[in-house]
Biopython code that builds the backbone (N, CA, C, O; Angstrom):
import numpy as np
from Bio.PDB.StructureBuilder import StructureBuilder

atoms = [
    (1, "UNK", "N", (144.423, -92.422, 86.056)),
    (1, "UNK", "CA", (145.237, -91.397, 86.607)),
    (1, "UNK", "C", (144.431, -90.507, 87.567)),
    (1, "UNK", "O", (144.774, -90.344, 88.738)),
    (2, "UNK", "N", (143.277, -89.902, 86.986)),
    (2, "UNK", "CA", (142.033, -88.991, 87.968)),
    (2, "UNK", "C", (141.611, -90.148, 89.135)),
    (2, "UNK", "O", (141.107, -89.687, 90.159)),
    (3, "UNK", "N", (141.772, -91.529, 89.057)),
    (3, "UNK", "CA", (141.303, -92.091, 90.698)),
    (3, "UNK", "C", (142.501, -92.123, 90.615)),
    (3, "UNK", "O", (142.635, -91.359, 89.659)),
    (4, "UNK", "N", (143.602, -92.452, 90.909)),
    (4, "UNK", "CA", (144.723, -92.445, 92.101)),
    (4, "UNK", "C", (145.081, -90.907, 92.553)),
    (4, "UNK", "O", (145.613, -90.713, 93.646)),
    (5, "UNK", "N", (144.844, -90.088, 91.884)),
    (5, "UNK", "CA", (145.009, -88.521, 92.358)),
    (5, "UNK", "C", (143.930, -88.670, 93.509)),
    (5, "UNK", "O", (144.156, -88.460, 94.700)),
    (6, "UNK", "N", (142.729, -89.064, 92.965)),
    (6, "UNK", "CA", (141.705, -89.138, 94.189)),
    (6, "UNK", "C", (141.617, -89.708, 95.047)),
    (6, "UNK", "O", (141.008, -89.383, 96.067)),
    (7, "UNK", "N", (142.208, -90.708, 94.846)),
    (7, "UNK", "CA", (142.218, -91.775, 96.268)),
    (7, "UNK", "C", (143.161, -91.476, 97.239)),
    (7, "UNK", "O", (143.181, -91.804, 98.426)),
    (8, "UNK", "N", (144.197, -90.594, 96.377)),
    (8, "UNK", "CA", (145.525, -89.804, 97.218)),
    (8, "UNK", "C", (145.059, -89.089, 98.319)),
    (8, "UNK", "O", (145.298, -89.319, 99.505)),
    (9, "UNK", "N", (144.038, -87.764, 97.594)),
    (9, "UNK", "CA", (143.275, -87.266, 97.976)),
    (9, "UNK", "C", (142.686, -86.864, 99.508)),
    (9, "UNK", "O", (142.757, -85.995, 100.377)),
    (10, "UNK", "N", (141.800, -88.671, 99.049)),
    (10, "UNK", "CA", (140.886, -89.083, 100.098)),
    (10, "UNK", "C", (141.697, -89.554, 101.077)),
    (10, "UNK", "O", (141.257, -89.537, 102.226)),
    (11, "UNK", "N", (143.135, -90.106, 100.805)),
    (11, "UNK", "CA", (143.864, -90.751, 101.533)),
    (11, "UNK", "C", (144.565, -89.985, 103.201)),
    (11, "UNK", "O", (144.886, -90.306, 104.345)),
    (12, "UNK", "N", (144.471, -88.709, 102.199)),
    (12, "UNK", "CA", (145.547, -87.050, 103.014)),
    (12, "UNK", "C", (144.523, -86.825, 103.895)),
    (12, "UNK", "O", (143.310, -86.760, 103.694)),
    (13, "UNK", "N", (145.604, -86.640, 105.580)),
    (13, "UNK", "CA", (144.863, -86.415, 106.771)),
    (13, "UNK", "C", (144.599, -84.665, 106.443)),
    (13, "UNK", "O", (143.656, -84.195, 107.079)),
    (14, "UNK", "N", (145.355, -83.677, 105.505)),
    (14, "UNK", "CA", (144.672, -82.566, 105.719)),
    (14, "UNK", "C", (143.010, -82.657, 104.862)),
    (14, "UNK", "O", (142.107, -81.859, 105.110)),
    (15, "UNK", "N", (142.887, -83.874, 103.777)),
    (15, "UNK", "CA", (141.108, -83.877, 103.170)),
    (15, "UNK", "C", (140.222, -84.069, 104.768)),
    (15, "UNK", "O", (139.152, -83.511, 105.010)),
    (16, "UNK", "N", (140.838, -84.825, 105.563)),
    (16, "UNK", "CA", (140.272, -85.089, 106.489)),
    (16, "UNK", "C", (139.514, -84.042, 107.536)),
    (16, "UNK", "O", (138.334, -83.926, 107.867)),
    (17, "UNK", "N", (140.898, -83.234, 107.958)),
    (17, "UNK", "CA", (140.732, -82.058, 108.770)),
    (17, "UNK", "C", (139.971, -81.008, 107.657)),
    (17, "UNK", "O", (139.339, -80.108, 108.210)),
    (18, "UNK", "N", (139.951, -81.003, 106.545)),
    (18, "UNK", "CA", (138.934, -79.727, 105.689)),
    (18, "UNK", "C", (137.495, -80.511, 105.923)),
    (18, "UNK", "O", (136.499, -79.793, 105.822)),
    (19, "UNK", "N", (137.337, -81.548, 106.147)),
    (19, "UNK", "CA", (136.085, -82.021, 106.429)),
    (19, "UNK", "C", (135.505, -81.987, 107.693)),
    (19, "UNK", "O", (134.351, -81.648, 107.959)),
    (20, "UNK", "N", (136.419, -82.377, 108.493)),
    (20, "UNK", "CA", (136.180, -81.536, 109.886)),
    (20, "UNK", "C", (135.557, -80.186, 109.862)),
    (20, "UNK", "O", (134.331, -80.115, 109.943)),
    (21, "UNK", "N", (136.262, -79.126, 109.761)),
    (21, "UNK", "CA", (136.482, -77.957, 109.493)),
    (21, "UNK", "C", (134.783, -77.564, 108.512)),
    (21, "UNK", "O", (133.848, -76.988, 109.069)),
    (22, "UNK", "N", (134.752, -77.883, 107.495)),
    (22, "UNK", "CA", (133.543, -77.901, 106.717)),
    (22, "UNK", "C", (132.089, -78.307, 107.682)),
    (22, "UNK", "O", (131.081, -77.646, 107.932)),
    (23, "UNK", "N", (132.464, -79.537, 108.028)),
    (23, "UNK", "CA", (131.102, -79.904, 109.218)),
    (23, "UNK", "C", (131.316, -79.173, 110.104)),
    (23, "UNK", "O", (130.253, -79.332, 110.704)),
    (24, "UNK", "N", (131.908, -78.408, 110.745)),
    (24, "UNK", "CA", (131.671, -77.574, 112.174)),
    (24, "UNK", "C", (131.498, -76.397, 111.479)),
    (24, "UNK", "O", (131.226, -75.477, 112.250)),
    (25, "UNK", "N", (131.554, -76.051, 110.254)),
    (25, "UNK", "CA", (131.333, -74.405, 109.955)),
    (25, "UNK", "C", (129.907, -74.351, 109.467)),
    (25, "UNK", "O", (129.230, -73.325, 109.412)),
    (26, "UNK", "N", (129.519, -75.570, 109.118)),
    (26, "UNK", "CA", (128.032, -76.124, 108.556)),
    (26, "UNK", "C", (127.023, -76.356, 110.438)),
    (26, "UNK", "O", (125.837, -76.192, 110.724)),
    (27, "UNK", "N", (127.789, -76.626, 110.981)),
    (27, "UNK", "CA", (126.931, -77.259, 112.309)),
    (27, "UNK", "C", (126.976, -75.250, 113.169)),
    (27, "UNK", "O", (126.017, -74.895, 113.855)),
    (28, "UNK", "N", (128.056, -74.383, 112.954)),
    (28, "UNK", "CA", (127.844, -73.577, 113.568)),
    (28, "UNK", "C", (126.644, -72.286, 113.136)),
    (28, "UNK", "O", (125.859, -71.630, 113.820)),
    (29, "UNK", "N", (127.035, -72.324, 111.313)),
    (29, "UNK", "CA", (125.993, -71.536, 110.691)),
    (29, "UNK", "C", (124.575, -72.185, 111.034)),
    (29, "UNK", "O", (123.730, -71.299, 111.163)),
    (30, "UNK", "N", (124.123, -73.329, 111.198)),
    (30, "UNK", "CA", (122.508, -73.808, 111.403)),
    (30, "UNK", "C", (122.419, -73.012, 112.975)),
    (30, "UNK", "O", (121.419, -72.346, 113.243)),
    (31, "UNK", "N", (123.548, -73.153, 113.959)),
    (31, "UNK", "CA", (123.009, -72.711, 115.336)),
    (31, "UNK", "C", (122.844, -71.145, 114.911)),
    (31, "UNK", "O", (121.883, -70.464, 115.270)),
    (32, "UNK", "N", (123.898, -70.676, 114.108)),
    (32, "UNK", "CA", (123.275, -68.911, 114.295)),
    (32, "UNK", "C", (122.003, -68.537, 113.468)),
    (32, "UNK", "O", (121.176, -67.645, 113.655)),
    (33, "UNK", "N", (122.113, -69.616, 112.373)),
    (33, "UNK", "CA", (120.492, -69.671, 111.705)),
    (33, "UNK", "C", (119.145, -69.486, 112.525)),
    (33, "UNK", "O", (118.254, -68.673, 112.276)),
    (34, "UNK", "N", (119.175, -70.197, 113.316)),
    (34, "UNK", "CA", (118.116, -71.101, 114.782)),
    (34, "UNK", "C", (118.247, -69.864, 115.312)),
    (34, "UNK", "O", (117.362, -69.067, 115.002)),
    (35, "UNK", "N", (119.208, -69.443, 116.110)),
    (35, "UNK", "CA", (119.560, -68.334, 117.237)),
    (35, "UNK", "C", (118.628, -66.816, 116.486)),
    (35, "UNK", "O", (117.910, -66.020, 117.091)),
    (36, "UNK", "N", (118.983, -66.839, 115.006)),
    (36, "UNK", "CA", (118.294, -65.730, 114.367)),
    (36, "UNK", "C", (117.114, -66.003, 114.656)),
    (36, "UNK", "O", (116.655, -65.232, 115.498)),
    (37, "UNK", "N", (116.371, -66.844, 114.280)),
    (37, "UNK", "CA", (115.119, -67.078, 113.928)),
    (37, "UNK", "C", (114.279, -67.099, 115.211)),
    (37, "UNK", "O", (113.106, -66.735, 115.122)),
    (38, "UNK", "N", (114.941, -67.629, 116.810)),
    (38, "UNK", "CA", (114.442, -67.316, 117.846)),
    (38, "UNK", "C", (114.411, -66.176, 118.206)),
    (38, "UNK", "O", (113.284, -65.881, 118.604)),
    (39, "UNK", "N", (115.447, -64.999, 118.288)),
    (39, "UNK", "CA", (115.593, -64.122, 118.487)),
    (39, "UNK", "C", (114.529, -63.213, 117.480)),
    (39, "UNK", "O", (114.167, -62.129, 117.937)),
    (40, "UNK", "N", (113.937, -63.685, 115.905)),
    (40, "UNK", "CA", (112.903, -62.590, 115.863)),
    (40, "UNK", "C", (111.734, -63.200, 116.520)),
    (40, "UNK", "O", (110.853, -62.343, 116.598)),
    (41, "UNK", "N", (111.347, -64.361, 117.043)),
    (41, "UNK", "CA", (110.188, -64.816, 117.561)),
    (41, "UNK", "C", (110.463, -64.266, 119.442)),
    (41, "UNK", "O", (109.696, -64.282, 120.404)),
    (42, "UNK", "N", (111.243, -64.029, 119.363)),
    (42, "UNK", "CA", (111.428, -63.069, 120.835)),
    (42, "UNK", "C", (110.768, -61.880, 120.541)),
    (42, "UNK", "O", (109.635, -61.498, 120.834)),
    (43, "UNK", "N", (111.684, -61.350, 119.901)),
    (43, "UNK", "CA", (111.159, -59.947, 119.367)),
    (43, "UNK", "C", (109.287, -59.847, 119.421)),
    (43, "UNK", "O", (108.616, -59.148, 120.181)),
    (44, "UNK", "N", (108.883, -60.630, 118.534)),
    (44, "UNK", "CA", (107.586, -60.302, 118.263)),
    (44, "UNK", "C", (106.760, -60.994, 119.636)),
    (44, "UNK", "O", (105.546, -60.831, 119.516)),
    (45, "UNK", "N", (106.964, -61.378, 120.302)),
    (45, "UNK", "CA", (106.318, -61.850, 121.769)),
    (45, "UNK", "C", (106.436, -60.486, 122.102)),
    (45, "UNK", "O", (105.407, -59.809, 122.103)),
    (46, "UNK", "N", (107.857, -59.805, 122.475)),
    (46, "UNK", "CA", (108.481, -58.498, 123.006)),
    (46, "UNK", "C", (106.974, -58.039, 122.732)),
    (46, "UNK", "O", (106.049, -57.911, 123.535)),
    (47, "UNK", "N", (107.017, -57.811, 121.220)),
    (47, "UNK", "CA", (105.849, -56.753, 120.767)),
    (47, "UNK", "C", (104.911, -57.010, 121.157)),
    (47, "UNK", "O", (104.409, -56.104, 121.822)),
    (48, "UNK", "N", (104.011, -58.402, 121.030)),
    (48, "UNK", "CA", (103.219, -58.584, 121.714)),
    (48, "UNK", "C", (102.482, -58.409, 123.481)),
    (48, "UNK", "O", (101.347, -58.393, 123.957)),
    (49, "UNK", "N", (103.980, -58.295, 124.038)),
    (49, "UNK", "CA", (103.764, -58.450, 124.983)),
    (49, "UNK", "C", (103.509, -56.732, 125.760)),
    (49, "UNK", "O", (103.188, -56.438, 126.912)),
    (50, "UNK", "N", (103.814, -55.856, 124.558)),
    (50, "UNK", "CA", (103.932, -54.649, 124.827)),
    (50, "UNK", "C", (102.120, -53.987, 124.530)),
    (50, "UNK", "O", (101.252, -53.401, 125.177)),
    (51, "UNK", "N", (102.212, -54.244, 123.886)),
    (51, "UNK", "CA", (100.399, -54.446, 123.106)),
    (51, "UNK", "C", (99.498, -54.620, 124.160)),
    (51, "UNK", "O", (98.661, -53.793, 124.522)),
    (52, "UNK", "N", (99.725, -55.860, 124.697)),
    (52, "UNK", "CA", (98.680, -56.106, 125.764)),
    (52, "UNK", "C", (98.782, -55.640, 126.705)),
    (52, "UNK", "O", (97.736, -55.612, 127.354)),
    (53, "UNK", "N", (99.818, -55.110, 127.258)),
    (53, "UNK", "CA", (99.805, -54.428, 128.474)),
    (53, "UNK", "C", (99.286, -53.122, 128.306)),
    (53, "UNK", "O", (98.726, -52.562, 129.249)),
    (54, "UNK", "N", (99.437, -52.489, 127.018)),
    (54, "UNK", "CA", (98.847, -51.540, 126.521)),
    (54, "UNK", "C", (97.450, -51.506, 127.104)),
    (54, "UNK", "O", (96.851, -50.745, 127.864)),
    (55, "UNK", "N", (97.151, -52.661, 126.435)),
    (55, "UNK", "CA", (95.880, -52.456, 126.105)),
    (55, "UNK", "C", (94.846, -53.228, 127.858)),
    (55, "UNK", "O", (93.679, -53.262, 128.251)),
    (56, "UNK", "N", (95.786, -53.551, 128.204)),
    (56, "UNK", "CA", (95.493, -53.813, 129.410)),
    (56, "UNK", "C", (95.126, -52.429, 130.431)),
    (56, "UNK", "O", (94.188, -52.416, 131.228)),
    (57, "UNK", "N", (96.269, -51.077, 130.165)),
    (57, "UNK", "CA", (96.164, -49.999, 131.315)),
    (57, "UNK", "C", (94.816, -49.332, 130.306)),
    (57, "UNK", "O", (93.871, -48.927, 130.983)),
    (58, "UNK", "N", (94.703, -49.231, 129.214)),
    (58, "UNK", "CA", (93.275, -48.876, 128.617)),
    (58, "UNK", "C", (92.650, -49.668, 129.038)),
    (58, "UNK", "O", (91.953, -48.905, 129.707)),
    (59, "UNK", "N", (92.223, -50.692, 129.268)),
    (59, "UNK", "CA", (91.029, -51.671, 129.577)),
    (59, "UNK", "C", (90.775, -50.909, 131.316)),
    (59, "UNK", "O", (89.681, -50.702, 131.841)),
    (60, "UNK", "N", (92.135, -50.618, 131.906)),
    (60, "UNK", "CA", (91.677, -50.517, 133.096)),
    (60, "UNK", "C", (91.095, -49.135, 133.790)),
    (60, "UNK", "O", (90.240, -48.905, 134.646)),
    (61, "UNK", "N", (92.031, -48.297, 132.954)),
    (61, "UNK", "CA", (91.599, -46.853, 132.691)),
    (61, "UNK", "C", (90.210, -46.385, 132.626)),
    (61, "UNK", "O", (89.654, -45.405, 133.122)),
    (62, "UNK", "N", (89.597, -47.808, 131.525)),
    (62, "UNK", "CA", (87.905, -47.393, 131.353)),
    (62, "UNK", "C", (87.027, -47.858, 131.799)),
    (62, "UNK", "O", (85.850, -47.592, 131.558)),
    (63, "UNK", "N", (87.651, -49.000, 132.873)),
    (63, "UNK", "CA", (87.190, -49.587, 133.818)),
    (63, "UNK", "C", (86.853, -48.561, 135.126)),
    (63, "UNK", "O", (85.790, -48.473, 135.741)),
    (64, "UNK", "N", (87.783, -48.012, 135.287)),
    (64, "UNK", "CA", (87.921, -46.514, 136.484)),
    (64, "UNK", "C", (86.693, -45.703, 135.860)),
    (64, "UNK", "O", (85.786, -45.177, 136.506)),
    (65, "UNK", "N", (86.798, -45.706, 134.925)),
    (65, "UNK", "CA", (85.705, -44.646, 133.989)),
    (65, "UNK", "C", (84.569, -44.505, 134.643)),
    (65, "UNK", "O", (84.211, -43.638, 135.440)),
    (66, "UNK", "N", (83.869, -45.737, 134.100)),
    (66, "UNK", "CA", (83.150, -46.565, 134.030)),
    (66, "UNK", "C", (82.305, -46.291, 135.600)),
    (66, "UNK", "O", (81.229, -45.707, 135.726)),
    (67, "UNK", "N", (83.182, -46.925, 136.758)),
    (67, "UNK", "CA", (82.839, -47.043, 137.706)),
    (67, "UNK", "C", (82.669, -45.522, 138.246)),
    (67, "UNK", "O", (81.617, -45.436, 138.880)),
    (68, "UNK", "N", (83.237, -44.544, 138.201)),
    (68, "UNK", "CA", (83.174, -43.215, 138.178)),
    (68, "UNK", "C", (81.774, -42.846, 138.027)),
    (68, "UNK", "O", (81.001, -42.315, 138.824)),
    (69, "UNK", "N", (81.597, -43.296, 136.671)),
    (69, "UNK", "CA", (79.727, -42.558, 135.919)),
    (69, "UNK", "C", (78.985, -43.440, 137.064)),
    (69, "UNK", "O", (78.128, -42.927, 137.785)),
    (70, "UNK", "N", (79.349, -44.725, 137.177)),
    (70, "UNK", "CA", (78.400, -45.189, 138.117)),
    (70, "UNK", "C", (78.122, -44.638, 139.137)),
    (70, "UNK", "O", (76.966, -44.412, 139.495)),
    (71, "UNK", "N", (79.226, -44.311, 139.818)),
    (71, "UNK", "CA", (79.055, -43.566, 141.762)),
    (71, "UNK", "C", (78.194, -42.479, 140.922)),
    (71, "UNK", "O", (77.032, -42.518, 141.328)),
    (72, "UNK", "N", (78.369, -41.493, 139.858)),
    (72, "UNK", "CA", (78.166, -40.398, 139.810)),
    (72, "UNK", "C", (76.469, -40.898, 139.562)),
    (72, "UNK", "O", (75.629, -40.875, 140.461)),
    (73, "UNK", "N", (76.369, -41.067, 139.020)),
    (73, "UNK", "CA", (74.917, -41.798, 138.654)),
    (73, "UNK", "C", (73.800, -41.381, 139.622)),
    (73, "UNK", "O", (72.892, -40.572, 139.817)),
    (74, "UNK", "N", (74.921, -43.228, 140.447)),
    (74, "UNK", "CA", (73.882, -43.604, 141.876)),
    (74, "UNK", "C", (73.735, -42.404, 142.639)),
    (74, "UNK", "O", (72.741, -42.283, 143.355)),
    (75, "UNK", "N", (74.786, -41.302, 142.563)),
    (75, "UNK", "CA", (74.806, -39.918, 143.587)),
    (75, "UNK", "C", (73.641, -38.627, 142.935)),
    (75, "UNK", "O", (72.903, -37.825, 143.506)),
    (76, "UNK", "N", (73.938, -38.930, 141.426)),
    (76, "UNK", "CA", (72.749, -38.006, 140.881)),
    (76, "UNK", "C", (71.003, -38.784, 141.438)),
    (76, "UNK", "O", (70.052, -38.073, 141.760)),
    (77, "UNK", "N", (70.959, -40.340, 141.426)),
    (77, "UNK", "CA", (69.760, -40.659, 141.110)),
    (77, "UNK", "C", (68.877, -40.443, 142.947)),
    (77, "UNK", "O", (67.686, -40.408, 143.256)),
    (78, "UNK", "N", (69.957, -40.357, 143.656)),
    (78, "UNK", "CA", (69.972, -40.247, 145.090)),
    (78, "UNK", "C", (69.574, -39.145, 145.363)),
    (78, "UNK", "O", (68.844, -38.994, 146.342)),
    (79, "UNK", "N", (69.978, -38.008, 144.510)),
    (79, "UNK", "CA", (69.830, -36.248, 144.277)),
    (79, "UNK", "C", (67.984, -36.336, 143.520)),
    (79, "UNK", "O", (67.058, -35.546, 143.702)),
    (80, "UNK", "N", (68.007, -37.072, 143.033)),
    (80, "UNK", "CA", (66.234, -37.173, 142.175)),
    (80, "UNK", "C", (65.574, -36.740, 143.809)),
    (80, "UNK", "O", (65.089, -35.667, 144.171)),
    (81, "UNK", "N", (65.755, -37.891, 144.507)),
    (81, "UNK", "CA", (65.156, -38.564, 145.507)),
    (81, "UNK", "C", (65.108, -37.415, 146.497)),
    (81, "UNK", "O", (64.043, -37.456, 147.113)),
    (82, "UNK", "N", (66.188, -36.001, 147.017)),
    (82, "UNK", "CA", (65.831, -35.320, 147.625)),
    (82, "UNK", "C", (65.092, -33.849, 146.518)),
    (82, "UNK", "O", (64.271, -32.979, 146.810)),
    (83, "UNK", "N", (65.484, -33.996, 145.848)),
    (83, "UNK", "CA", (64.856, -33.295, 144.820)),
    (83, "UNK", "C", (63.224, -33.520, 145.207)),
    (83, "UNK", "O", (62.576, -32.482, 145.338)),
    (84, "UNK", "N", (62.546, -34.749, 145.390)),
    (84, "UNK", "CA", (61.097, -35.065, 145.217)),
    (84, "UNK", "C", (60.747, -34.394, 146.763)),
    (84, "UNK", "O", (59.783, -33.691, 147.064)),
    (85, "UNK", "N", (61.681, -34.784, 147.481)),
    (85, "UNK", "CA", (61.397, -34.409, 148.876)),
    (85, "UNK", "C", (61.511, -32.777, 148.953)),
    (85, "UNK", "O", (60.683, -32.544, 149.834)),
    (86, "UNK", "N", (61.854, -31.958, 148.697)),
    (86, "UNK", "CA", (62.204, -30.534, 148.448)),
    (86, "UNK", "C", (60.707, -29.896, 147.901)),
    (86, "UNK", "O", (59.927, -29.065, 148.366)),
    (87, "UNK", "N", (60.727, -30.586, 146.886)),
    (87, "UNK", "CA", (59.371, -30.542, 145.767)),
    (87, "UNK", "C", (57.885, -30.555, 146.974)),
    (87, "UNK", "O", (56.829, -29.947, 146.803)),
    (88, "UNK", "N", (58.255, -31.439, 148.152)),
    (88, "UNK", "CA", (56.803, -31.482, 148.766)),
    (88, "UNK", "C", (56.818, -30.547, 149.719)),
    (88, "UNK", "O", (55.899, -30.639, 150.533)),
    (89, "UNK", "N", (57.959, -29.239, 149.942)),
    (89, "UNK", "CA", (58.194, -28.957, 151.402)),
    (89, "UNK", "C", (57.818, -27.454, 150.405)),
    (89, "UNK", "O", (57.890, -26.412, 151.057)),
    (90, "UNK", "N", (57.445, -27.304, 148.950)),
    (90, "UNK", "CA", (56.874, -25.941, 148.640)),
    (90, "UNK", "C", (58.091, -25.616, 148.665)),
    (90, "UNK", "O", (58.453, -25.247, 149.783)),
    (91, "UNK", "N", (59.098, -25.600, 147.657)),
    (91, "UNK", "CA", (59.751, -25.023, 146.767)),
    (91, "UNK", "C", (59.212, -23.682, 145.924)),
    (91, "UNK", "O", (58.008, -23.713, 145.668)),
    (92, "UNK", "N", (59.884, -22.615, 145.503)),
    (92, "UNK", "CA", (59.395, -22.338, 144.166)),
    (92, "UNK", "C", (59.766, -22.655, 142.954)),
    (92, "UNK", "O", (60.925, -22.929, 142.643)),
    (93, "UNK", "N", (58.488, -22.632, 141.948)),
    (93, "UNK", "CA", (58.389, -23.298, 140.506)),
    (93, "UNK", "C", (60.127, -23.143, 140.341)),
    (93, "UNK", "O", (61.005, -24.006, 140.333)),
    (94, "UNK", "N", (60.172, -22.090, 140.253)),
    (94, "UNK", "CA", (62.045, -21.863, 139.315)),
    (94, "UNK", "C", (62.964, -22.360, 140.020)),
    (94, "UNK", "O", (64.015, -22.688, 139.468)),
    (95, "UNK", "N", (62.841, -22.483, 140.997)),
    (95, "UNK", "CA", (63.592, -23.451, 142.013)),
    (95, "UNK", "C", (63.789, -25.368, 141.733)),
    (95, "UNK", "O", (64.680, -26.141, 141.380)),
    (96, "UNK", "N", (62.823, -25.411, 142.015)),
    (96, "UNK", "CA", (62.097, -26.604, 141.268)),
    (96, "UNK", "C", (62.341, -26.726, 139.406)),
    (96, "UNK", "O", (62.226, -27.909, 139.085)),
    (97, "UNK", "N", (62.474, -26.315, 138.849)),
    (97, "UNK", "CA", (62.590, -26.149, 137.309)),
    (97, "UNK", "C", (64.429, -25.856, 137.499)),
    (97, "UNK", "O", (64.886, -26.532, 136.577)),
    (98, "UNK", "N", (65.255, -25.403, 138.000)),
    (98, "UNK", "CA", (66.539, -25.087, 138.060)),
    (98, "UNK", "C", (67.182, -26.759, 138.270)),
    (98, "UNK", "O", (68.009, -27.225, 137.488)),
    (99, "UNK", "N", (66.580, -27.596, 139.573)),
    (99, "UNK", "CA", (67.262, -28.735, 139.698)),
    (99, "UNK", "C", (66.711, -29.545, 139.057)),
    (99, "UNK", "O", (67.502, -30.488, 139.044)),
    (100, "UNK", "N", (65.736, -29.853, 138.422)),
    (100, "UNK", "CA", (65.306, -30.510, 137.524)),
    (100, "UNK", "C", (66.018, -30.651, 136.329)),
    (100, "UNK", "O", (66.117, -31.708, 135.706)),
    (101, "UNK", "N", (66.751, -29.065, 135.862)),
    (101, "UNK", "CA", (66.987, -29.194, 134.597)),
    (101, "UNK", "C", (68.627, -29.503, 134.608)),
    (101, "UNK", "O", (69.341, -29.781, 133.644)),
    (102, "UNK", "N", (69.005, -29.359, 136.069)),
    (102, "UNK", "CA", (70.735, -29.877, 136.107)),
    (102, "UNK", "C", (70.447, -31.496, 136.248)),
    (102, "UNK", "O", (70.963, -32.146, 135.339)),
    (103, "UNK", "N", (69.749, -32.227, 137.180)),
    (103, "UNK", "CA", (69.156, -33.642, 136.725)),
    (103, "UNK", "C", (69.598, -34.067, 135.239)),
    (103, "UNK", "O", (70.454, -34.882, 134.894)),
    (104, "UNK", "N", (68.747, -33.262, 134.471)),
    (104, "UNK", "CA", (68.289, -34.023, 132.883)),
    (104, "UNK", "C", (69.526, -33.733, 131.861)),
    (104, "UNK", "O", (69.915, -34.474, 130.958)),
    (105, "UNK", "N", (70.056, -32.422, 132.251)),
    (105, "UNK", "CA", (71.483, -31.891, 132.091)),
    (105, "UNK", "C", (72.455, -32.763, 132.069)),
    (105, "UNK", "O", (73.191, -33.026, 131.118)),
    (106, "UNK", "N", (72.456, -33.301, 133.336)),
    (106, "UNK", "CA", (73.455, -34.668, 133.909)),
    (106, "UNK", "C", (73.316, -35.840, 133.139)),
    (106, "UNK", "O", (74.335, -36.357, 132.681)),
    (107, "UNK", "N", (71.711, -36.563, 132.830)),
    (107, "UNK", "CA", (72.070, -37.919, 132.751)),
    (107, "UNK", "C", (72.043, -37.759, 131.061)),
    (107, "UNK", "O", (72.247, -38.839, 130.506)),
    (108, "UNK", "N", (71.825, -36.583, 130.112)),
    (108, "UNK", "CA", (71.818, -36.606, 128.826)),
    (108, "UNK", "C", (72.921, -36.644, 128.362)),
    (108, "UNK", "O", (73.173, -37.116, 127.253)),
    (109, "UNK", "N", (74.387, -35.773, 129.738)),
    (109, "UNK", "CA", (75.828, -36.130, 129.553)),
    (109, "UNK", "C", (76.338, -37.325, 129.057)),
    (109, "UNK", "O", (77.418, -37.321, 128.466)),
    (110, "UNK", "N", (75.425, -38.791, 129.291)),
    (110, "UNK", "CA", (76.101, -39.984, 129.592)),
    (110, "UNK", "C", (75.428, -40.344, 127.799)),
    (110, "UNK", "O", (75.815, -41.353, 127.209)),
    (111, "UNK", "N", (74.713, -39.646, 127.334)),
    (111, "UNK", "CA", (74.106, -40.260, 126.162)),
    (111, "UNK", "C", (74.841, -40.396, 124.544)),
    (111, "UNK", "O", (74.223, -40.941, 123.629)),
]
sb = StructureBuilder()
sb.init_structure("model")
sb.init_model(0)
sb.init_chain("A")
sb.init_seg("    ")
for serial, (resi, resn, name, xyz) in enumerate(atoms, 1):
    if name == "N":
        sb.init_residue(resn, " ", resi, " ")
    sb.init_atom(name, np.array(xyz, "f"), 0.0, 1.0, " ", f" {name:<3s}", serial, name[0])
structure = sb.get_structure()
């Protein structure tokens, strides 16, 4: 009696169309599954991608820095150089002792 109910069943074009119906509600939940799961691997690129650029305008920021102390440097170490020349034309001592000590002032800044 339970197989001919079933075979009835299996026989009926609406078992058919619920099987339809069942596989496309099964085939649509895996695409929004997928769609989720890309969408947080978007996301975290997003983040990533926010990070490095971050860390990119810092990288470049201290790059500017950087090159800054340098000019300032080469412009102080250039300043030694008339400093020595000053020094031979008879300066006085406190004169001489004043730029000396903005010199040592300067490059102890960088320490």
């Amino acid at each position: 009696m339970y197989i001919t109910v079933l075979i009835n069943i299996l026989k009926s074009k609406y078992f058919y169309m619920a099987l339809i119906l069942i596989a496309l509600f099964v085939y649509v939940s895996s695409l929004n599954i997928k769609l989720n799961i890309k969408n947080k691997e978007i996301g975290e690129l997003n983040n990533e991608i926010y990070k490095l650029e971050y860390s990119n305008k810092f990288l470049s920021k201290d790059n500017d820095f950087r090159k800054k102390q340098i000019n300032i440097s080469e412009t102080f170490s250039k300043s030694d150089e008339y400093i020595n020349l000053i020094e031979e034309r008879k300066l006085s001592d406190d004169t001489i002792k004043s730029f000396n000590s903005i010199v040592s002032n300067y490059y102890r800044s960088f320490e």
